[in-house]
N, C-alpha and C positions, 0 to 999 in steps of 0.2 A: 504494500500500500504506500503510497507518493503522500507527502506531507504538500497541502498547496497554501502557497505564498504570494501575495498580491505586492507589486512595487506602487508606490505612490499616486503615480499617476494616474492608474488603474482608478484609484478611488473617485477622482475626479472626470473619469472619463463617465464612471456608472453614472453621476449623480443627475448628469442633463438625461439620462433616460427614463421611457415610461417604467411603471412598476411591472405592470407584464415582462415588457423587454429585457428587465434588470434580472426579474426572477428568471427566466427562462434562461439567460445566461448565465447566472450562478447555477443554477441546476445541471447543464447543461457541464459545467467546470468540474461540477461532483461526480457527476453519472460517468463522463466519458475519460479522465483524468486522473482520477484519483486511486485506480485498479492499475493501468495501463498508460501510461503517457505516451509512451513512443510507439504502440500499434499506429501501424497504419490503417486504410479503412475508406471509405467514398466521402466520409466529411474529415478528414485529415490528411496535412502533407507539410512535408518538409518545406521550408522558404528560404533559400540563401540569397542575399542581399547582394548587389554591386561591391556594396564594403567591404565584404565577406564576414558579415554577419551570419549564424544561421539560428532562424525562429521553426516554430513548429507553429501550426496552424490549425484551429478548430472553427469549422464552417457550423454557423446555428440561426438557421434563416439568413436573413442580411445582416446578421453580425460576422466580424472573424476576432476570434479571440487568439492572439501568438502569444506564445509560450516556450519558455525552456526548461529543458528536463534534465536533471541530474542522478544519472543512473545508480552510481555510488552512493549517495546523501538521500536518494530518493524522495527527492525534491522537485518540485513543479514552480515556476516562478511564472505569474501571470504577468505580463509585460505589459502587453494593449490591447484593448476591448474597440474596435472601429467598426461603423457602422459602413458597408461597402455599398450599395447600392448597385451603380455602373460602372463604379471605377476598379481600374485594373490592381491587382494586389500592391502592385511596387508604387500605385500612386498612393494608396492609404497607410504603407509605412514612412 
């Protein structure tokens, strides 16, 4: 079991959201995260950056929630919670 951990900004990203949206994204962070982080799967995928950053990525309606995982620590660290609409992954990180 993955211990999960929100970074700062995370919290400020939740707060402009509806209460639906908020919950179903927390839940969404429990249900699919907290067993298994790094399965892959048809709503997750690897995300490496131009920078060479690399995020993991949880699709939950038109949310994407990135994240990274530390397999050692068994740690999940929620990075950013961004609503995607039409825009492409690399325009919303």
């Amino acid at each position: 079991m993955y211990k999960i951990a929100y970074s700062p900004e995370v919290v400020d990203e939740l707060r402009p959201l509806r209460v639906f949206d908020r919950r179903s994204v927390l839940v969404a962070v429990d249900r699919h995260l907290k067993f298994d982080a790094l399965a892959g799967g048809n709503s997750r995928k690897r995300v490496e950056l131009d920078d060479g950053r690399v995020f993991h990525q949880l699709r939950v309606g038109d949310f994407r929630i990135f994240y990274s995982a530390d397999q050692s620590n068994r740690t999940v660290v929620i990075r950013h919670i961004r609503y995607k609409g039409r825009k492409t992954t690399s325009e919303i990180l």
